[in-house]
C-alpha positions as CSV (number, residue, x, y, z in Angstrom):
1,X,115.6,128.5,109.8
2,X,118.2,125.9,108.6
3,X,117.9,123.0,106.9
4,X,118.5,119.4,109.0
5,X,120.4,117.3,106.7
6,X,120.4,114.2,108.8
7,X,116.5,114.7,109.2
8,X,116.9,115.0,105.5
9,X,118.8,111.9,104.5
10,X,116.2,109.8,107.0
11,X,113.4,111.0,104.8
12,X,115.1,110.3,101.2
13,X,115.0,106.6,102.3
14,X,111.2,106.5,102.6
15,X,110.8,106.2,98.6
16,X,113.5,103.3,98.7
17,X,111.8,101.7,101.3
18,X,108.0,102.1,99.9
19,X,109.4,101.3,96.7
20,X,110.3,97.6,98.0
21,X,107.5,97.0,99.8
22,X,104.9,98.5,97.0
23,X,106.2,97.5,93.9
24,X,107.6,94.2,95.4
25,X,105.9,90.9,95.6
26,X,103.4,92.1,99.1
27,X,101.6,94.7,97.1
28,X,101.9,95.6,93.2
29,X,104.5,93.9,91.9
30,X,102.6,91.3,89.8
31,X,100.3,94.0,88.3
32,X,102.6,97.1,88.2
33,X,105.2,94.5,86.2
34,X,102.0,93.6,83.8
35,X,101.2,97.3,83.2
36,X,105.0,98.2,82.6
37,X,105.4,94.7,80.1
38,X,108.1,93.6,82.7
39,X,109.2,90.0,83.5
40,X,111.2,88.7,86.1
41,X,113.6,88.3,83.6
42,X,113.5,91.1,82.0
43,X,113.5,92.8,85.9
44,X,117.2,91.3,86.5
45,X,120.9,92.7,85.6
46,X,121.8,96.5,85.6
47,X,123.8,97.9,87.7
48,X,122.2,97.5,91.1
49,X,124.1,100.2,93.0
50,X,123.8,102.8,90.6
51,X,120.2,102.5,90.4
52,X,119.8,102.8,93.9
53,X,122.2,105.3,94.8
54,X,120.9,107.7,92.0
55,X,117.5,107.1,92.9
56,X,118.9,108.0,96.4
57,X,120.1,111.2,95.3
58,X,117.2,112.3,93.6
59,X,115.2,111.4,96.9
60,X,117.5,113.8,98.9
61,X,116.6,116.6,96.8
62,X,113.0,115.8,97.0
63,X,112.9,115.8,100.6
64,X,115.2,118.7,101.0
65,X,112.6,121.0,99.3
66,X,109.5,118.8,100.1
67,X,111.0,120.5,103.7
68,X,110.2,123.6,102.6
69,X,106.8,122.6,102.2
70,X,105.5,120.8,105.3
71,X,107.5,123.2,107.7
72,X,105.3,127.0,107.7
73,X,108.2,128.3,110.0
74,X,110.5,128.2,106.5
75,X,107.8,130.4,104.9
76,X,108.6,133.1,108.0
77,X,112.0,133.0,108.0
78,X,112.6,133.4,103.8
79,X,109.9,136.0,104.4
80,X,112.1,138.3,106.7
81,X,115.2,137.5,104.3
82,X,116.3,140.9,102.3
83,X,117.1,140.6,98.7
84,X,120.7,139.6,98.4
85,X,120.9,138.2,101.9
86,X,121.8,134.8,102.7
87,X,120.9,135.1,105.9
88,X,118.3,137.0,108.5
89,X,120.4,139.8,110.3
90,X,119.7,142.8,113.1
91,X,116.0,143.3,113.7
92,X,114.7,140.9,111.7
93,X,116.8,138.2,113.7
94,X,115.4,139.6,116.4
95,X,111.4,139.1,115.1
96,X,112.3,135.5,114.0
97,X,113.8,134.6,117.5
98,X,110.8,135.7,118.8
99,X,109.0,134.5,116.6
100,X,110.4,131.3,116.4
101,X,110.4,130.6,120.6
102,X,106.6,131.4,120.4
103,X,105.3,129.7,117.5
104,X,108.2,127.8,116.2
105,X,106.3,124.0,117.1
106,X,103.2,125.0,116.0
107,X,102.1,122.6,113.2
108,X,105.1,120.4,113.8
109,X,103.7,116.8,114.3
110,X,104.0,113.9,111.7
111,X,100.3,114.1,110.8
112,X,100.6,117.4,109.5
113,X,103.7,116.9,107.9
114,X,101.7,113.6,106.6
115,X,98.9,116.2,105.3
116,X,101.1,118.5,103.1
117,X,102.8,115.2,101.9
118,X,99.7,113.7,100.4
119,X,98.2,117.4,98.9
120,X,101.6,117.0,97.5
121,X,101.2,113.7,95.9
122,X,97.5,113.8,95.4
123,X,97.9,117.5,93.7
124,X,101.4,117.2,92.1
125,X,102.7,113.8,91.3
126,X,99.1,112.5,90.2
127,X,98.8,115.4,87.4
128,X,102.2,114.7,86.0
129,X,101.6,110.8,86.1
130,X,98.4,111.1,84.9
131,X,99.5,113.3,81.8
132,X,102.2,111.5,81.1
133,X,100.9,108.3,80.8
134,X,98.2,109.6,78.7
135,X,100.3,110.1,76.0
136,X,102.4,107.2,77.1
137,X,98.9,105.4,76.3
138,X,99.1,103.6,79.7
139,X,96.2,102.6,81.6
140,X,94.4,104.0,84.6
141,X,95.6,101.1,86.5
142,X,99.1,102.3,85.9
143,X,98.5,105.5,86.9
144,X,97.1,104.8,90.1
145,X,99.8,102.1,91.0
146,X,102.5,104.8,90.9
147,X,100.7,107.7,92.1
148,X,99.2,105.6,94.8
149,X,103.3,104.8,95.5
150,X,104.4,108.5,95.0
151,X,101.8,109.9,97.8
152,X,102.2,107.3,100.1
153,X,105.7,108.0,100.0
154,X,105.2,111.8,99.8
155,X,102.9,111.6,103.3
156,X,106.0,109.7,105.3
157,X,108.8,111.4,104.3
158,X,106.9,114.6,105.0
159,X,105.6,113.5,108.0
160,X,109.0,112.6,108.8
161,X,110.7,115.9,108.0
162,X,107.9,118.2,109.9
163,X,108.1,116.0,113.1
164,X,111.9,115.9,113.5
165,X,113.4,118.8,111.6
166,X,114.0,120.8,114.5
């Protein structure tokens, strides 16, 4: 199974995207800036583009292993890979093939790419927020403001990458 690199760089948008809409002035921004002790002020300068295109980098590499996750058929296909290998050869290229025209779409639809994304963010990102900001001495608020974002976000771009990685 290969990895889909445009399906990829679609997904690594989503936490740009959610991150405008959640932590901007529709949703959280007024309380995620008073649990952060942000102003606008304080919110304006720095370099703009570096931000976001490192931000955007670090969201590819999310979603190119969150892919891994959400998509079983990876599971089958690093399963028949030999120690060494790169790459599924002879008969077990054979089995995959098979394998792959008779049960490759199973599980492929955006809800249950949605599914593993929010286990993900619900079982993942909320322990690591949550301890962090623990010793951080930040409030539950906080904590459920950013893992709120971080498994919304999770839930589309893997919804994204099980329904189109093909």
């Amino acid at each position: 199974m290969e990895f889909n690199f445009l399906t990829i760089a679609v997904a690594a948008l989503m936490p740009l995207v959610m991150g405008f809409i959640w932590y901007g002035p529709m949703l959280f921004q007024n309380a995620w800036m008073k649990e952060v002790g942000f102003t606008k002020e304080s919110m304006e300068g720095g370099n703009m583009a570096l931000i976001f295109g490192l931000c955007y980098v670090l969201s590819f590499l999310m979603a190119f292993i969150l892919q891994t996750f959400v998509i079983h058929q990876f599971g089958v296909s690093s399963t028949l890979m030999k120690s060494g290998e790169s790459a599924l050869s002879g008969v077990d290229l054979a089995y995959f093939n098979d394998f792959m025209v008779t049960y490759g779409d199973r599980f492929r639809t955006f809800g249950h790419g949605a599914l593993h994304g929010t286990m993900i963010g619900l079982l993942i990102a909320l322990p690591i927020m949550g301890t962090n900001a623990m010793f951080e001495k930040k409030s539950f608020k906080y904590v459920m403001i950013n893992a709120g974002y971080w498994t919304v976000t999770l839930a589309l771009m893997g919804g994204i990458l099980c329904q189109t990685a093909f």
